[in-house]
C-alpha positions as CSV (number, residue, x, y, z in Angstrom):
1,X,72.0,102.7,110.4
2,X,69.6,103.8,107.8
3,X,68.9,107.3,108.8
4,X,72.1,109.2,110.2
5,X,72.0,111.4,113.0
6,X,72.2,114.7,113.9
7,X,72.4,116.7,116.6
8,X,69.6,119.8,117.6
9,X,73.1,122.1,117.9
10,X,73.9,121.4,114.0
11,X,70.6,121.6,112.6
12,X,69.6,125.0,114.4
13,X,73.2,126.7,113.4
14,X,72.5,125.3,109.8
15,X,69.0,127.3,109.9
16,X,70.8,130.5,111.5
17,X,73.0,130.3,108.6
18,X,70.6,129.4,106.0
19,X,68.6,132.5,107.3
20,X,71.8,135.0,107.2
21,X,72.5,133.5,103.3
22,X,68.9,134.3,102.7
23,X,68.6,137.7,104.5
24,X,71.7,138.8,102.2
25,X,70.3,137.7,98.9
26,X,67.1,139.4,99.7
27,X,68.9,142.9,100.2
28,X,71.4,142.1,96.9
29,X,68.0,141.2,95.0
30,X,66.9,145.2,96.5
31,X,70.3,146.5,95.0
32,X,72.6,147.2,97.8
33,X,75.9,147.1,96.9
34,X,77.7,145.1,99.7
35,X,75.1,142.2,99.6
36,X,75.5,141.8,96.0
37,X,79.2,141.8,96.8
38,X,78.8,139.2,99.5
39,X,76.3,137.2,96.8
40,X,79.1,137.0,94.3
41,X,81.5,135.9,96.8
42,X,79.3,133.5,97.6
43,X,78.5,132.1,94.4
44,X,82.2,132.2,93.4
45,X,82.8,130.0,96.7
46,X,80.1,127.5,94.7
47,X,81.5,128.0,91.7
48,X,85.0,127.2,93.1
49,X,83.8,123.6,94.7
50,X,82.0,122.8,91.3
51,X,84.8,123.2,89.6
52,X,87.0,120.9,92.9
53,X,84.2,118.0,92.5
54,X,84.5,117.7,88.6
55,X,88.5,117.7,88.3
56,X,88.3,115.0,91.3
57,X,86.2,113.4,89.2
58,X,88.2,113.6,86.0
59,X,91.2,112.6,88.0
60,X,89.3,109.4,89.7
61,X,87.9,108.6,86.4
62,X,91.9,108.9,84.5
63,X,92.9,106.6,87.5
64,X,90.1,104.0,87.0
65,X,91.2,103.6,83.3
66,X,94.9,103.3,83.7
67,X,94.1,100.7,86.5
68,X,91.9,98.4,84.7
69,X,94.3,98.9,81.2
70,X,97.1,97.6,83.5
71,X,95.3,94.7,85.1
72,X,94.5,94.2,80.9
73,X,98.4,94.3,80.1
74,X,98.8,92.0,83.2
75,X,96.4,89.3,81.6
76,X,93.9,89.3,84.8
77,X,94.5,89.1,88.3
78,X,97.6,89.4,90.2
79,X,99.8,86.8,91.5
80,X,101.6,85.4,94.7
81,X,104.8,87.4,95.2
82,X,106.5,83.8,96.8
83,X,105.2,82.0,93.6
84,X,108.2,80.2,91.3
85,X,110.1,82.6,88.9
86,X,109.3,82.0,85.2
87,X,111.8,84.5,83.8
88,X,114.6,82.1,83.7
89,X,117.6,81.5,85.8
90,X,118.0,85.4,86.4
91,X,115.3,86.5,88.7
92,X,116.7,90.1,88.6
93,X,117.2,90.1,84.7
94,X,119.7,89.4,82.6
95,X,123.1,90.6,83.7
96,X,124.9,90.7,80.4
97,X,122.4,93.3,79.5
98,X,123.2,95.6,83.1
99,X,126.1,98.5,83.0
100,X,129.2,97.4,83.9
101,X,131.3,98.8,86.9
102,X,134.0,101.0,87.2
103,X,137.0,98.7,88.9
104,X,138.8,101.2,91.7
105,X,142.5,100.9,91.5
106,X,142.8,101.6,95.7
107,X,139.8,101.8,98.0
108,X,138.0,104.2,99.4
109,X,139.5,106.6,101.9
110,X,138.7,106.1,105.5
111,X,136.2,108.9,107.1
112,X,134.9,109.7,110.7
């Protein structure tokens, strides 16, 4: 669909509010204290979403550049989980290299 629709309901309440926005900046541009109140809390509502939009877009932008650094690291695209293992006998890693246990002298008691 090339041009999106909308209905007569949304486009007249975005007029009546257009009108109220612009009814209030007339009056704060006249000096009245409350619409220049109003005004600013507009603006900082404005201000406030500019502010939204460019740290989603430095957040997006940090994500894109970790993403393509790993798929650099990786050497390309990504593999079948199910293919053959080429880290050697130990598809879990080497176990000489893991923690080793604590042996219990008796087991564990019985609960429940």
């Amino acid at each position: 669909m090339l041009i999106p629709r909308y209905s007569l309901r949304w486009l007249l309440g975005l007029t009546t509010f257009s009108a109220g926005v612009s009814l209030i900046l007339s009056y704060a541009i006249r000096g009245h204290a409350w619409a220049i109140g109003v005004a600013s809390g507009l603006w900082s509502l404005v201000i406030v979403a500019l502010f939204y939009v460019a740290a989603f877009l430095a957040a997006w932008l940090v994500a894109q550049v970790v993403t393509v650094a790993r798929k650099e690291q990786r050497g390309g695209a990504g593999g079948s989980p199910f293919a053959a293992n080429k880290t050697g006998e130990f598809p879990f890693g080497d176990p000489n290299l893991a923690a080793p246990q604590a042996v219990a002298d008796s087991p564990p008691p019985m609960t429940g």
